[in-house]
C-alpha positions, 0 to 999 in steps of 0.5 A: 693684364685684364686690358690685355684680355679684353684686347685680344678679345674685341681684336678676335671678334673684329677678325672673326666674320672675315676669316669665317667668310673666306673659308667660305670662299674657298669652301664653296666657290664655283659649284661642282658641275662647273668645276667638273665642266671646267677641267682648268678652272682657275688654272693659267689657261681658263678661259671661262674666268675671263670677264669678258667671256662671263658677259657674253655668255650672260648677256648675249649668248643667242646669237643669228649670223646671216648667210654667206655673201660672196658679192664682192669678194676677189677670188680665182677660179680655184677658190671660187669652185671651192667656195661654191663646193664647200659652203652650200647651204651656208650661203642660203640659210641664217646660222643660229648659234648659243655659246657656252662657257663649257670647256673642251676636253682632251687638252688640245684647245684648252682656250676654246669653249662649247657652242651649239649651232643650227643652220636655218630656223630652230623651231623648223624640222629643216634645221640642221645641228653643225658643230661649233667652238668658239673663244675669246681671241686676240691679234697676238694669238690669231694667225690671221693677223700676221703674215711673212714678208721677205725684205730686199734683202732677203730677209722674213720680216714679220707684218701685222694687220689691222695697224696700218688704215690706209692698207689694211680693211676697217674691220681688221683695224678694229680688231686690233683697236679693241684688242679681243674678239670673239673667234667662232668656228663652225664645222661643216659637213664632211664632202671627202676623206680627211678633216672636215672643213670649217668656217670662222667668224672673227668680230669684236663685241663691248659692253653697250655705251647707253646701255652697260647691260647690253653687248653690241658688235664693234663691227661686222664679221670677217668670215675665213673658210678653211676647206682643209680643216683647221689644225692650229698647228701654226698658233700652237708652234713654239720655239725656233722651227715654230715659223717654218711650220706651214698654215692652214689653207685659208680663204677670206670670203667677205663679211656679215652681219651678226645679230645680238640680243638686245638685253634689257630696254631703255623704253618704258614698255607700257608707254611704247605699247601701240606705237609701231616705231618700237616694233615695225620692221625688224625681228623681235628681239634682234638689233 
């Protein structure tokens, strides 16, 4: 009987520390700003508890876009007056974005978070705010990455970017390489009634392989301008009239480059100071 006792005993302080800590767990969690933030936190469709989304907000969340470049792409007459009519200073000016890992509320894009976007240098009075969302992505969920093609035979055979080099662009066989991307749409100014047209960035971002602490793009962004707005009504279809649901005006307008924070150096600071190889030629904290 006495063994007995003392069994339960050591067996009731050996469990008691985690019993206590996961109570704690549970109690404490994520705080209450960003569960307010957050309507579906720790829900299917939380975003915000994705890996890769907590890197990027903690580790690269500042991020330069440099214009607009319209060298080189192939457009007709109409996309090209289009492009000229919609974008405007979009091909002049840097865009400066910060993402956040604030949810949108309302419900319609439960996967889309937050993001605060200035055309032009911050710290100049010219700047102007643009709103802007962005998510972690994939060529499943991205409409972009899949076309119809009718056979001979007069059937829809569905095709997919990014799987066929040979064909399909370097970016887009990254894309669908790494699996998940970061999708950046920003909102630009309204010229008409209706919708305010948007552009979006599609580019995908790892962990750094010399530096884990850093994140670094894969490659440059694809650049996608949607004169008509952007409804989603496409992605968000489901069930057997989904395919027949037609897609958003779309106009690829080439590639550009983002720049990242670099995160913490590889190169003792004091031993670099002086030498102009380690500061000569680019901005300050970009790569």
């Amino acid at each position: 009987m006495t063994r007995s006792i003392l069994l339960i005993t050591l067996l009731s302080f050996l469990l008691y520390p985690s019993i206590a800590r996961r109570g704690a767990l549970i109690r404490d969690g994520m705080s209450s700003k960003v569960a307010y933030d957050n309507p579906l936190l720790r829900q299917e469709n939380d975003m915000t508890m994705d890996p890769d989304v907590n890197a990027i907000t903690s580790r690269c969340s500042n991020w330069c876009l440099d214009p607009v470049c319209l060298d080189g792409v192939k457009l007709n007459e109409e996309e090209e007056r289009i492009c000229k009519d919609v974008l405007g200073e979009m091909r002049k000016k840097d865009l400066y974005v910060t993402l956040r890992s604030k949810g949108l509320a309302g419900g319609k894009r439960p996967s889309w978070m937050r993001a605060t976007a200035m055309l032009g240098n911050p710290k100049l009075k010219s700047s102007t705010p643009l709103r802007a969302v962005w998510t972690s992505s994939n060529p499943d969920a991205d409409t972009s990455m899949s076309y119809e093609e009718i056979s001979a035979a007069g059937r829809s055979i569905k095709k997919e970017v990014g799987k066929n080099p040979v064909r399909d662009s370097y970016e887009d066989c990254l894309k669908r390489l790494y699996g998940k991307y970061v999708e950046l749409e920003v909102l630009l100014p309204k010229n008409s009634n209706g919708p305010p047209p948007s552009l979006v960035y599609r580019v995908p971002i790892t962990t750094g392989n010399v530096n884990p602490m850093g994140m670094v793009s894969k490659s440059r962004a694809t650049v996608t301008l949607y004169p008509k707005g952007r409804t989603l009504a496409a992605a968000n279809a489901s069930g057997p009239g989904a395919a027949k649901i037609p897609r958003d005006l779309a106009i690829p307008v080439g590639l550009t480059n983002i720049h990242l924070p670099r995160g913490p150096g590889l190169v003792d600071p004091s031993w670099a100071r002086g030498r102009k190889l380690f500061w000569k030629g680019r901005s300050v904290g970009l790569i």
